[in-house]
C-alpha positions, 0 to 999 in steps of 0.5 A: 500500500502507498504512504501520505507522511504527515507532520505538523507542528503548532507555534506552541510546540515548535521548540520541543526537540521531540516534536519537532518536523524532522523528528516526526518524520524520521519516525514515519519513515522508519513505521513505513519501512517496517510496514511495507509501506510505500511513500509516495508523498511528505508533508511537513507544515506549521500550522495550529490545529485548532483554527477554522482556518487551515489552509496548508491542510485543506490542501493535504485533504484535497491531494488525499481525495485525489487519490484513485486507490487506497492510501494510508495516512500516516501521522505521528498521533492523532493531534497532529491532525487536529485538536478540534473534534468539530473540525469536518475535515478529520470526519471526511478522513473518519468515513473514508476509513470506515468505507475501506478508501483509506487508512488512518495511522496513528504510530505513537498512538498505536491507532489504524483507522479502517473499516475493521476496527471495532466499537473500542478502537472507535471510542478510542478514537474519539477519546484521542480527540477528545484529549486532543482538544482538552490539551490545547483547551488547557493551553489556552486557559493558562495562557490567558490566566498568563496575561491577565496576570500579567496585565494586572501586574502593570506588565505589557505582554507583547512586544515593546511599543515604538519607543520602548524596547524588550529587553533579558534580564540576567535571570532570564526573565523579560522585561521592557525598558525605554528606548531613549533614542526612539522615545525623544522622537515620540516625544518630538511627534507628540509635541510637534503635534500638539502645536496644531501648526502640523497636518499628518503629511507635514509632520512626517516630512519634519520628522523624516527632515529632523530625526532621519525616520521615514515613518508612514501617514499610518504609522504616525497616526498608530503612535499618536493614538497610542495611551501606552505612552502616558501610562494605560496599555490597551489589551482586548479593548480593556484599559490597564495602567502598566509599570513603565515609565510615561514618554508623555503626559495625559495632558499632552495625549488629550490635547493631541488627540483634540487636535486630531478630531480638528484636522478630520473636520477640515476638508480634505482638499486644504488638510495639508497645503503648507500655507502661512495662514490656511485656516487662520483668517476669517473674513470680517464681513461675513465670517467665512473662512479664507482661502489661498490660492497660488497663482503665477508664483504667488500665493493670494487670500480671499474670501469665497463670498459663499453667502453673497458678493460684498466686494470682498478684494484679494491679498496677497501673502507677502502683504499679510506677512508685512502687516503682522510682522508690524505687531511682532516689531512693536513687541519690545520691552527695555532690557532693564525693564525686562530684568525687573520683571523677571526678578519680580516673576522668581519672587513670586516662584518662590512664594508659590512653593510651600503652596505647590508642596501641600497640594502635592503632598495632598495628591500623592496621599489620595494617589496611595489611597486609591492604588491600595483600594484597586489591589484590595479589590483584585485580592477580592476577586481571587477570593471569590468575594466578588464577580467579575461584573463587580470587579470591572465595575468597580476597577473602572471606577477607581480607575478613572479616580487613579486617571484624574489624580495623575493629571492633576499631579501632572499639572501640577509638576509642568506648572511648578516646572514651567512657571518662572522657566515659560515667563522667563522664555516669553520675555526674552523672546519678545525682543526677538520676536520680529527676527523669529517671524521673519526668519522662520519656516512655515510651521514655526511662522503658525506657531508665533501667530498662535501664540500671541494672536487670536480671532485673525480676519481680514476687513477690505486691506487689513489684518484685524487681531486679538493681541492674547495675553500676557502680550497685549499689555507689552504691545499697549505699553510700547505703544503708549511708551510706558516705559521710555524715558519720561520728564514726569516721575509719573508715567500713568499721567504722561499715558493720560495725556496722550490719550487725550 
């Protein structure tokens, strides 16, 4: 009689040396010679037995059928076959066996399926199934109490985000750490993101430009949407808060994610054109948005007059750029002027101290409260004391506590962190403020508008504007010379009179 040798192996076996494809088939061979047995054809695959879909072994199935005498099916037990008694292709081979069109052989089983076995062998056989199902069922229990162990333990159970990199301890367990090279540049995607001055196209140029990485629109958009970097890991559509360190805070995921949602709204056509002012102007007389267009080398902003023609004229980019680039130039303040006022901002730092730490203090206590609650809960679970329903029910709640007392916390250190640091960083570059504008690219352009403008619209020929604060009372003081050399000792009486 012919020979079909069939060996097969599954991700979870592949390391056993007993079990291994070579293995398997010497074994098959070696029962073939002793049996008499002609090969005529060896399959060797990697495949789970356990799955619907099967793609190698369909292909073995049909190859069998095809077969117009009896062959004998040879495989090292019965799971190599299949580990699921509802799979319909082992009850296609099953009655073939039984109609005497092929034989089944199962060598460390001990098994041959034919239509001379009796009801024992039968029950047997089933039994074989039976088992082999149970096995891989038992597998897949303990691997998933594996996980979820691991996940509530704070631990990542694949492999390492972008950013971050699995590493071997000495004792042969795993661990993750943070990759510092790839994580300034996660960090520098969030950041440059959060500005609002960047669409998905012209940050991957920047990122490609500044850090040497060619990420894809897709890529970019995975990291950004990814909570693993403030701290909540996402496994099977549930949130756990895990043990590394955060590359970025709450605050800054929140505010990226807004940004997001802003950019999906805009029309497609305008997401990514890498105008000065896309997006930034409004018309003053009917409050639609204006549009660029580039015509003959030069970029033009107009209002579509959508709701009717009211006269509405054309201006040119350089135009813009002159008129705005004046508000940038009046921001100057007198370098002993400015030293006084930075003294005065580190006077107030400091008194803001004892403050900042009491309210820290504070968190961190009902920080610890909550952590000890969600593991009293989880002890809970293991007990038995409450259901799975009740655990998630509560986890959640304590959760979002455990969630809302980290931003605050978070809040806190980057304003205790950035207070005297930011004031002192804005002063000094007023100064440079109209060599900033001037000098810079498209995107930093838009960022200086945003910072220190807002409500931008274009009446006739003008750009009108909000000054935002703090630098609306450093333009109203340049501008009203506060601050220049006075003949009067009182300076407010001098600003009354030129007013007047």
């Amino acid at each position: 009689m012919k020979a079909i040798l069939i060996a097969r192996v599954s991700t979870e076996e592949q390391k056993e040396a007993g079990n291994s494809l070579p293995a398997q088939l010497n074994r098959l061979e070696k029962y073939c010679r002793n049996k008499g047995l002609e090969i005529i054809k060896e399959f060797s695959f990697d495949e789970s037995a356990y799955t619907t879909e099967r793609g190698e072994f369909d292909r073995i199935i049909d190859f069998v059928l095809a077969q117009t005498e009896k062959v004998a099916v040879c495989c090292d037990k019965v799971d190599r076959l299949s580990r699921n008694v509802f799979d319909k292709r082992i009850s296609v081979l099953y009655e073939k066996a039984l109609n005497d069109e092929v034989e089944l052989h199962f060598i460390s089983d001990g098994q041959i399926i034919n239509s001379r076995i009796s009801a024992a062998e039968k029950f047997q056989f089933n039994i074989s199934l039976g088992l082999a199902k149970y096995y891989s069922d038992a597998i897949s229990d303990n691997v998933k109490r594996a996980t979820e162990q691991k996940l509530r333990k704070g631990e990542w159970p694949g492999k390492a985000p972008y950013g971050y990199k699995n590493i071997t301890l000495p004792n042969n367990q795993t661990d993750i750490v943070v990759d510092d090279g790839l994580a300034c540049i996660v960090q520098k995607a969030f950041e440059l993101y959060a500005t609002g001055s960047y669409s998905m196209d012209l940050l991957c140029n920047k990122l490609k430009e500044d850090c040497h990485v060619d990420w894809a629109k897709g890529f970019l958009d995975k990291v950004l949407k990814n909570p693993f970097y403030y701290g909540v890991m996402v496994w099977k559509n549930k949130e756990y808060a895990h043990q590394y360190p955060a590359l970025i805070t709450k605050l800054l995921f929140d505010q990226v994610q807004q940004i997001k949602d802003g950019f999906n709204k805009k029309p497609f056509k305008y997401a990514g054109q890498p105008y000065i002012y896309r997006g930034l102007l409004r018309c003053a007389q009917c409050g639609l948005a204006i549009t660029p267009e580039k015509h003959k080398g030069h970029v033009y902003y107009h209002c579509t007059q959508y709701n009717g023609k009211h006269g509405a004229k054309w201006l040119r980019e350089e135009e813009i750029t002159e008129q705005i680039g004046q508000v940038f130039k009046r921001m100057q303040v007198p370098p002993e002027i400015l030293k006084q006022i930075v003294e005065t901002l580190s006077e107030v730092h400091q008194n803001k101290m004892d403050f900042q730490t009491k309210q820290f203090d504070e968190l961190t206590k009902q920080h610890k409260t909550v952590i000890k609650m969600m593991d009293n809960l989880y002890m809970d679970k293991l007990r038995g004391c409450i259901t799975e329903s009740e655990y998630d029910k509560y986890y959640q709640s304590l959760r979002c506590q455990r969630d809302d007392l980290d931003c605050k916390v978070a809040q806190l250190e980057e304003a205790e962190d950035n207070y005297f640091i930011t004031a002192k960083y804005v002063l000094e570059l007023i100064n440079r403020a109209y060599e900033l504008f001037i000098g810079s690219e498209v995107e930093e352009k838009r960022q200086l508008i945003r910072l220190v403008l807002s409500n931008l619209s274009i009446d006739d020929e003008k750009i009108v504007y909000i000054v935002q604060k703090p630098f609306d009372l450093i333009i109203n003081c340049a501008d009203d010379q506060l601050w220049q050399p006075q003949g009067d000792s009182n300076p407010y009486l001098c600003r009354e009179r030129a007013v007047s």
